[in-house]
C-alpha positions as CSV (number, residue, x, y, z in Angstrom):
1,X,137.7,51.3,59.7
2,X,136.3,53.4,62.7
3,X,138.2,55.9,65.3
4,X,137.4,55.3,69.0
5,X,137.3,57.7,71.3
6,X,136.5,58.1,74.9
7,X,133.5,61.1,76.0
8,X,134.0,62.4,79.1
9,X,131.0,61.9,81.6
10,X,129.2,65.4,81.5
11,X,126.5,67.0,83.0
12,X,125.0,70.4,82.8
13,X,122.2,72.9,83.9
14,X,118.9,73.8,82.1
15,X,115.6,75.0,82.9
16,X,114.4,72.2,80.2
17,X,114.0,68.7,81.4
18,X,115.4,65.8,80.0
19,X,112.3,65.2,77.8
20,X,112.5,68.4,76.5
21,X,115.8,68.6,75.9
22,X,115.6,65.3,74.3
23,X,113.0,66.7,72.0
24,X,115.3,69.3,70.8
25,X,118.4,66.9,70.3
26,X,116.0,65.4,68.1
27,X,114.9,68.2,66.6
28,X,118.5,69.7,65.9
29,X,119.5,67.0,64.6
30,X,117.1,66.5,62.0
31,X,118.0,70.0,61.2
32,X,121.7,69.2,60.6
33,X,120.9,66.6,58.5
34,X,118.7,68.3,56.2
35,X,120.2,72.0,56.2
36,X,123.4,72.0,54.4
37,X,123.8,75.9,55.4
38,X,123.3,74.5,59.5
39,X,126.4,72.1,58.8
40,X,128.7,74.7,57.4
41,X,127.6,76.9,59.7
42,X,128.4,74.5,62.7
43,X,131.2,73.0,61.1
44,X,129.8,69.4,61.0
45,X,129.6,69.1,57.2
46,X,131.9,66.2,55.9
47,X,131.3,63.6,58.8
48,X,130.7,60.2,58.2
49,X,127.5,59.8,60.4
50,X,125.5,63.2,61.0
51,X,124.7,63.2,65.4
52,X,122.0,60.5,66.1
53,X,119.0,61.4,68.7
54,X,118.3,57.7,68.6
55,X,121.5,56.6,70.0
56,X,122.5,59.1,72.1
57,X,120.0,60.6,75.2
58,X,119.7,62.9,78.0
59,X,118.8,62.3,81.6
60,X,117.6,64.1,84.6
61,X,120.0,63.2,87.2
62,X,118.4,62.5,90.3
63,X,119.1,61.3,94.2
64,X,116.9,58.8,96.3
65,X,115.5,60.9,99.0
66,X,114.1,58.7,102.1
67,X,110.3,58.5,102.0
68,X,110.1,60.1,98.8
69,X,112.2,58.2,96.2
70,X,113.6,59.3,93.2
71,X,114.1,63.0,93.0
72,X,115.0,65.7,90.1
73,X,118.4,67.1,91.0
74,X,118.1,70.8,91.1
75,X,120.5,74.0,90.8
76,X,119.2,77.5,91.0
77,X,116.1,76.3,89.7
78,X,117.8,74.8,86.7
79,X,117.7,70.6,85.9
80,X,120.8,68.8,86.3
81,X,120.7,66.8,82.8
82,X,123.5,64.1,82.1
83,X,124.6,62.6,79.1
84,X,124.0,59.0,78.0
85,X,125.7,58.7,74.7
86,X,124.7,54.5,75.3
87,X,128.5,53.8,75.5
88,X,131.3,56.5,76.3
89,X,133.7,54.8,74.4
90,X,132.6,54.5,70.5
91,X,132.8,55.7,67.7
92,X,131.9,59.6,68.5
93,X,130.6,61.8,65.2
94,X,130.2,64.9,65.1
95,X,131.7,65.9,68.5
96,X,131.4,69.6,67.9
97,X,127.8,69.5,66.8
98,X,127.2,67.9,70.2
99,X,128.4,70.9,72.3
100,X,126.7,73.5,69.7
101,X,123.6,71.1,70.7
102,X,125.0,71.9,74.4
103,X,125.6,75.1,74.1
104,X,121.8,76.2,73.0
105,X,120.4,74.2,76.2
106,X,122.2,75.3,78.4
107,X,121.0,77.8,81.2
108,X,122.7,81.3,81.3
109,X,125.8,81.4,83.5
110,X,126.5,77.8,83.7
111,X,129.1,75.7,81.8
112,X,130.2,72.5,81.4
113,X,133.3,70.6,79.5
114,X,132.3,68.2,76.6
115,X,136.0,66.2,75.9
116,X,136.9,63.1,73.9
117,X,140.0,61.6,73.9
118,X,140.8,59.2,70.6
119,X,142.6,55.7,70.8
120,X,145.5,57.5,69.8
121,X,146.1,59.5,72.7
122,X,144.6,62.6,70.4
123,X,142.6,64.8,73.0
124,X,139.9,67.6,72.1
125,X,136.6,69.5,73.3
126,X,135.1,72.1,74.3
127,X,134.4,74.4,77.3
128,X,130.5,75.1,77.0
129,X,128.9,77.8,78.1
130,X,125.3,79.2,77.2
131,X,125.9,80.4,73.0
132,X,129.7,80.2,73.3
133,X,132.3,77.5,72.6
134,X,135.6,77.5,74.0
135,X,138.4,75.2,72.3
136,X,140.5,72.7,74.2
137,X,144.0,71.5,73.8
138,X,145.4,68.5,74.3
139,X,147.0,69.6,77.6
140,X,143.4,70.6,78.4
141,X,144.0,74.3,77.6
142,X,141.5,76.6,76.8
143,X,141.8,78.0,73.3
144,X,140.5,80.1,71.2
145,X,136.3,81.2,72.2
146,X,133.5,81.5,69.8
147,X,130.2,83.5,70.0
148,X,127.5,81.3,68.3
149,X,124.7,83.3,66.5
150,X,121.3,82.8,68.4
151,X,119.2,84.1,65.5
152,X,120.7,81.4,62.9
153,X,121.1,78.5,64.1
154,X,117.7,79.1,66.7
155,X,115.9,79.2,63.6
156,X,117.4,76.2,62.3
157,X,115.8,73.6,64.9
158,X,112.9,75.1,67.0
């Protein structure tokens, strides 16, 4: 038997474009899967189904400008990527691997909120900001902040 939950429709900033961020989904995740250190480290170790770069992607958002088309969004020089997990309501692993995964993309100064809320009613996330998680209650509270180390878990996936 499976808990649901609902992923809030996020988007963030990056210097990286889709493909490349892409690319390094794919690449961290390999990482977790295979570095039992990486999981403890990020606190993933113990799910059922480690983060999967084949079912979940990232997009450069874009707007239809007249006599040009489809364009990259843009802001301060940084891509606007969203998330398309394939379905926003599913059966979400390792949530908290995915905003560590957010959190090393990220550009410098920007944030974003990465929040599930179960079939239960049970909320959680995280305020993302470049190398830095911050916890969310189920009022939607910010909690308690952590500092990610850049050395570690860079070395892990690039």
């Amino acid at each position: 038997m499976g808990y649901y939950s609902d992923l809030n429709d996020f988007s963030f900033a990056t210097k990286l474009t889709a493909n490349e961020v892409n690319n390094k989904f794919k690449a961290f995740c390999d990482a977790i899967r295979e570095n039992e250190k990486l999981q403890q480290e990020l606190e993933t170790e113990g799910d059922d189904y480690p983060l999967d770069a084949e079912y979940f992607k990232f997009k450069n958002l874009t707007n239809y400008v007249e006599g040009t088309g489809e364009v990259d969004c843009m802001e301060d020089d940084c891509y606007v990527i969203v998330a398309d997990p394939g379905d926003f309501r599913a059966k979400h692993y390792s949530s908290r691997g995915l905003a560590v995964f957010v959190s090393l993309v990220i550009a410098e100064g920007k944030e974003t909120e990465v929040l599930f809320e179960g079939e239960d009613g049970a909320c959680w996330g995280w305020k993302v900001e470049s190398y830095k998680l911050t916890g969310m209650s189920k009022e939607w509270q910010y909690g308690s902040t952590v500092e990610l180390s850049k050395t570690e878990v860079l070395k892990a996936f690039l």
